[in-house]
C-alpha positions in Angstrom: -11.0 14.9 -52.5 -8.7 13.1 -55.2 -7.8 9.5 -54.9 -6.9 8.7 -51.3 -4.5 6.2 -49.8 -4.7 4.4 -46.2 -2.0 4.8 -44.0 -1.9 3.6 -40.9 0.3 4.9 -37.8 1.6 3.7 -34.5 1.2 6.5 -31.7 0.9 6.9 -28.2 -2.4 5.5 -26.9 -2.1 9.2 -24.6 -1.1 10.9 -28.0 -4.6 9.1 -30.0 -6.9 10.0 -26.8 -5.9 13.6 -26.9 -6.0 13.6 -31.1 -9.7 12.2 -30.6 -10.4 14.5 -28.4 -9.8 17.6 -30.4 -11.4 16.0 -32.9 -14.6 15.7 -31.3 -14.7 19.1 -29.5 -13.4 20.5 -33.3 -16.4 18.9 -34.9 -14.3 16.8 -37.4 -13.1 13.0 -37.8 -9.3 12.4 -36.5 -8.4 10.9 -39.9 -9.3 15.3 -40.8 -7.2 16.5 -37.9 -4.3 14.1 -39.1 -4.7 15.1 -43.0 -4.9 19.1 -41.9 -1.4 18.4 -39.5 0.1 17.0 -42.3 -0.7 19.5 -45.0 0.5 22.5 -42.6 4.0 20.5 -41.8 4.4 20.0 -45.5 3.7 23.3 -46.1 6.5 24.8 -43.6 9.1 22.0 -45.0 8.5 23.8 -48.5 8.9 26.9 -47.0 12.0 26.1 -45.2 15.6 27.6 -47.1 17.8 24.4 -45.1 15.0 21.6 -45.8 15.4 23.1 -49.9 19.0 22.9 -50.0 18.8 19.4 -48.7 15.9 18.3 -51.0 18.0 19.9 -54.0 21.2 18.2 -52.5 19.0 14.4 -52.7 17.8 15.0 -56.3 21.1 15.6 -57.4 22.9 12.6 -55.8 19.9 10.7 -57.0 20.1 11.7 -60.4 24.0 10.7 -60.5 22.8 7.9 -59.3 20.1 7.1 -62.0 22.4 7.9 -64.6 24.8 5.2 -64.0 22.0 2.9 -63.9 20.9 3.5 -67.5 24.2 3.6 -68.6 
């Protein structure tokens, strides 16, 4: 694994029993089950056509926005 970061999260104390749980019967830590969640949801936001347009819509307005910065 590259460089990692520590994040921490606020959750349902139901939600972190059930997350633990998985991750016992699963075989793997919870911070594992967390990192593997996250990778797939990234994965279908790149893959979504609306989230894109929206994401190409931000860099835009913040590039305007850079640009009159620096000037």
């Amino acid at each position: 694994m590259s460089k990692t970061r520590v994040t921490t999260i606020r959750q349902p104390e139901d939600q972190a029993e059930d997350m633990e749980f998985v991750a016992r019967v699963d075989g793997i830590a919870a911070s594992e089950l967390v990192r593997d969640a996250i990778a797939e949801y990234l994965e279908k936001r790149r893959a979504d056509p609306d989230f894109k347009n929206r994401l190409a819509a931000r860099i835009e307005a913040d590039q305007k926005i850079l640009k009159r910065l620096a000037e």
